[in-house]
N, C-alpha and C positions, 0 to 999 in steps of 0.2 A: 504494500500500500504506500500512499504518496508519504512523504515524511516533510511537506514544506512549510517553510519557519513560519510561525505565526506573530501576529506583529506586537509591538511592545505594552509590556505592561506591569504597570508599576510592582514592587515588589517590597515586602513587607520584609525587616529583618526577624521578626518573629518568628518562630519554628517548631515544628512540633514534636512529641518525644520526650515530655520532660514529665508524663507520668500525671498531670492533672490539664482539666481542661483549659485550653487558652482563655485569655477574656478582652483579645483586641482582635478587630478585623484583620483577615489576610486574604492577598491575593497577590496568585504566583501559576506558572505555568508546573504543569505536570508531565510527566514523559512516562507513558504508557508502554507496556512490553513490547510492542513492534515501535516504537521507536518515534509515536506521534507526541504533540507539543500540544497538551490540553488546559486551557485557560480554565482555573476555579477560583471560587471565591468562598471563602471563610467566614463565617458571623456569625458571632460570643449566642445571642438573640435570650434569651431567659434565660438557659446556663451561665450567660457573664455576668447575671444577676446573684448567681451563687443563691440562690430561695430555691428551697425545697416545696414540693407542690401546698397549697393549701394556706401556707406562711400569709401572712402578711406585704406586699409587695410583689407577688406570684401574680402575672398580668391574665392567665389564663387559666388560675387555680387548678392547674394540671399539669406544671412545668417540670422539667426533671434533670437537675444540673448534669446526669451521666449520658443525657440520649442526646443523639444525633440525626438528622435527616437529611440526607445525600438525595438531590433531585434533580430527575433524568428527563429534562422536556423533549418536548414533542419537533415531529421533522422541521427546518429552518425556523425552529426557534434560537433563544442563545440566551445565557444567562444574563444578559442586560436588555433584553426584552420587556414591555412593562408589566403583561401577564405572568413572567418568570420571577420578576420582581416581585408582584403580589402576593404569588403564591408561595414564594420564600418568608414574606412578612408572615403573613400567616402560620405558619408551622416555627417561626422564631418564637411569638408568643407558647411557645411550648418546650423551646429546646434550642441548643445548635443549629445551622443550617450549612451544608456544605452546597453549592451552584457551580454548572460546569458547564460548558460548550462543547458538546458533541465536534468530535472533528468533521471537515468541512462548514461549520456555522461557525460565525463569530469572527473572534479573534483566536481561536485554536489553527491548528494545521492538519495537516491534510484533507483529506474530500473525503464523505459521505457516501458509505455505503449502508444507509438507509437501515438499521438495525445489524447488523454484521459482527463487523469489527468493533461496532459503539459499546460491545461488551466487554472491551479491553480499558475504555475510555473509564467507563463506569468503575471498575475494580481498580483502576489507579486512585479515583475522586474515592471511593470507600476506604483504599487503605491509607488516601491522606486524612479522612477524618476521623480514623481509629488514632492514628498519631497524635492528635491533639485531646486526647487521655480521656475519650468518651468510653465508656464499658460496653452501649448499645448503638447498634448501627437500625437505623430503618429506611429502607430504598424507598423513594416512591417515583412512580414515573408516568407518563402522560403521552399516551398514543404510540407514540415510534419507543418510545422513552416507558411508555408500561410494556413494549415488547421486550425491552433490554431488561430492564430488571427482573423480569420473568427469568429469563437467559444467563441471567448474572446467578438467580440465585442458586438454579441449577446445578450451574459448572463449579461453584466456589464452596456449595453447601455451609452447613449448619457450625456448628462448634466442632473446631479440631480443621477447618478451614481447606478440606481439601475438597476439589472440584469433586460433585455430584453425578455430571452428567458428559455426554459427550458435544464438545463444540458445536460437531456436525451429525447429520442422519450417517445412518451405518455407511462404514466405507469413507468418509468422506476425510480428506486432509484439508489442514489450514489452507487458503490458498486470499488471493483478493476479488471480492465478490460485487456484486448489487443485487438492489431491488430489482425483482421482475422474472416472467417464468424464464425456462430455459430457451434461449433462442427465438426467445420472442420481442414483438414492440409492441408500444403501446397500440392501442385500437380502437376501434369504434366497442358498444357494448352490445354489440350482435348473439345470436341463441348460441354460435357458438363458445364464445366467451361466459356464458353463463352458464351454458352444458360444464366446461372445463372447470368452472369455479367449484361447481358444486361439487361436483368428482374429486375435485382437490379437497373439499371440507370433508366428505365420505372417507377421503384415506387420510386424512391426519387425524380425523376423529379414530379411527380401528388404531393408528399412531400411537395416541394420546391414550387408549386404553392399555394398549402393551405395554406403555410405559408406565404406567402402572402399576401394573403384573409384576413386571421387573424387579419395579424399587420394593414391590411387596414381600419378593423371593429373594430380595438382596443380591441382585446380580448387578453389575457393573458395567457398563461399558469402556472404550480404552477412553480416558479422559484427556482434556487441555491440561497446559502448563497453571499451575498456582501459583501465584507470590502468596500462596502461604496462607496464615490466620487472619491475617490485620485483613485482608478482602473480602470476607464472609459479610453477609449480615444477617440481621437478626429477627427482623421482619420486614416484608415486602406489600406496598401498595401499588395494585398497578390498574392506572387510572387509562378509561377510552380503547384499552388495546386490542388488537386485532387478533380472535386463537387461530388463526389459519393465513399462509402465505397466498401471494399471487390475488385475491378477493379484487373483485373487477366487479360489483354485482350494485355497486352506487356511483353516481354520478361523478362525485368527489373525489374517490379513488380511479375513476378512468382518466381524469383529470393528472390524478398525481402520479399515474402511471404513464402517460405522454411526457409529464415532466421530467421523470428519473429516466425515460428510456430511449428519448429523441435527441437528437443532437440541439435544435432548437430550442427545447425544452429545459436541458442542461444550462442552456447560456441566460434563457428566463431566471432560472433556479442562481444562478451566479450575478447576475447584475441587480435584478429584481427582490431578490430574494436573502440574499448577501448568503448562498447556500452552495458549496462546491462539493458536485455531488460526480462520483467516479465511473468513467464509463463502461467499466466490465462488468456483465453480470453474475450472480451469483453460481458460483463454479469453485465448492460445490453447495449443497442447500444447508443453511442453517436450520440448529432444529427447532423445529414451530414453537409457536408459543401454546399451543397446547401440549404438546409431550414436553417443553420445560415443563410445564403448570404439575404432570404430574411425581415432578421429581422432587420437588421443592421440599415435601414435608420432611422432618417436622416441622419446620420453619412456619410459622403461620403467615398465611397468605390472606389479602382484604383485595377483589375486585370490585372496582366500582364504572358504574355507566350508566348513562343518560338514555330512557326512552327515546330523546329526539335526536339521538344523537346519529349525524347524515352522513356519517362514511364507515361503522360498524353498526351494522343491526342486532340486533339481540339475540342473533344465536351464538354471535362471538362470548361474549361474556358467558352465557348459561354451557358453554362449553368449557371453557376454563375454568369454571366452577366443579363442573360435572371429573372433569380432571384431576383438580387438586382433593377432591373428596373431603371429607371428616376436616383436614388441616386450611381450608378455604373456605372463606365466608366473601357470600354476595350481595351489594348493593345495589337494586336498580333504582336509577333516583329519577322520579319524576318531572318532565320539562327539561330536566340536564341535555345538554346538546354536546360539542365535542371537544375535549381537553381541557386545557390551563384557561382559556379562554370562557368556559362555560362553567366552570368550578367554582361557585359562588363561597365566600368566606366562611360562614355557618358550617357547611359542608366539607372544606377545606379542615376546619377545626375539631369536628367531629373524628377525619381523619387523623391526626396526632393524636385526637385523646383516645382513639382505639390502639395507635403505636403503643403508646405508653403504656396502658393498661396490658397489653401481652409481655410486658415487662411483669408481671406479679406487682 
């Protein structure tokens, strides 16, 4: 994958490692196992309050100096976006927040392979905010970004930190990927495109059951490289996401399949978009976010989605549900429509006070 500099930014002498939680903002580039340049941002948010839930001073009477929330937005979004922004505020009044730009968005480097690689993005941003002496990590992620933390939790599992699951579907090696079927372009949404979708939800669903099976019988697959414990985390929200690749079955999505897979589309996505998205595709396939969903446990897992929401319909969600079994709990929220953008604050809050609480 591309490894090109990403552009400057400022840098805190603060550091992490000294065994308690920081209590000053930072922001510093991260350098992810292949070798990408990933912009995050650090903020104390209730923890640099040092108030223990309930105290006095506690802005959300449910703050928890030890927890952290690492948040994974949605396609060409970037942590200085002002939905990413919001949604960081929100989750401070409870905790820590770590904010990162997916490579190709922002000011990170390289180009966007649309959920792929952004697994390696995410486990560099988690093991920098275990560094800064939080005991609980919680992912939560938003559309492109609930697919990765699916994926993240998978491959890094629970306590004792080593990957859970395999990078890829069987057979498959690391390699540099994108969005989109194999050898295909984007299209119009003709019967054959919808014949293909469904067929594709019918075998990652029989997928997403075997993977089940698996983790039930305690069998293994050959897994990814781990950096180890500090990458784990400890519960996963994953907001808007998609359980099945290739989904062409909404308007929105044929849209952002023109965009990821045209040449045209790419230079929209990079000027318009501030979004550098890589033009090979996925070779070979990541594994869905339903056969992550089922590997995750014991990890507790929170889906959440919007009835209105116009580019996953609701068998997405009630699939990844149906996946992570007993260890997944499902939100459908009414009127909610799609990501960071439609996650109203209430809602947003609710979410950290369920993180927290799966802490005991």
């Amino acid at each position: 994958m591309s490894g090109d500099s990403a552009g400057h930014v400022a840098r805190s002498t603060a550091a992490p490692g000294s065994g308690a939680a920081a209590r000053t903002r930072v922001r510093r580039f991260l350098r992810t196992a292949d070798g990408v340049a990933v912009d995050a941002l650090y903020e104390p948010g209730a923890a640099g309050e040092g108030v223990a839930a309930g105290h006095p001073g506690d802005p959300s009477g449910t703050s928890d100096v030890d927890h952290v929330f690492v948040i994974a937005h949605g396609f060409t979004g970037d942590l200085d976006r002002p939905h990413v922004r919001r949604a960081a505020r929100a989750f401070a009044r409870h905790g820590a927040v770590v904010t990162f730009s997916f490579r190709g968005h922002g000011a990170s480097g390289g180009r966007s392979t649309v959920g792929d690689r952004e697994v390696l993005d995410l486990a560099a941003a988690v093991a920098w905010a275990r560094g800064f002496g939080h005991a609980r990590v919680t992912t939560v992620g938003f559309s492109m970004g609930g697919s990765v933390v699916l994926r993240h939790a998978a491959l890094y599992g629970g306590p004792g930190g080593e990957a859970g699951g395999a990078l890829y579907g069987p057979g498959g090696e690391a390699g540099t990927a994108l969005y989109g079927g194999p050898g295909g372009e984007a299209g119009g949404a003709g019967k054959a495109a919808t014949d293909a979708t469904d067929a594709a939800g019918r075998a990652e669903a029989r997928e997403g059951a075997s993977a089940a099976e698996a983790a039930r019988a305690g069998t293994r697959e050959e897994t990814a490289g781990s950096p180890g414990d500090d990458a784990r985390t400890d519960a996963v929200i994953s907001v808007s996401a998609p359980a099945r690749w290739y989904y062409r079955g909404t308007a929105p999505m044929r849209r952002l399949h023109w965009l990821v897979m045209r040449p045209t589309g790419r230079l929209v996505g990079r000027w318009g978009l501030r979004t550098r998205i890589h033009h090979r595709e996925w070779d070979p396939v990541p594994l869905s976010p339903v056969a992550a969903a089922a590997r995750i446990a014991p990890v507790p897992l929170l889906i959440v989605h919007g009835d209105r929401d116009a580019y996953f319909p609701l068998d997405h969600p009630r699939m990844l549900a149906a996946a992570a079994g007993d260890h997944g709990e499902l939100w459908l929220e009414p009127g909610m429509g799609h990501a960071e953008n439609a996650a109203p604050d209430p809602l947003l809050d609710r979410m950290a006070r369920w993180a927290i609480a799966q802490a005991g």
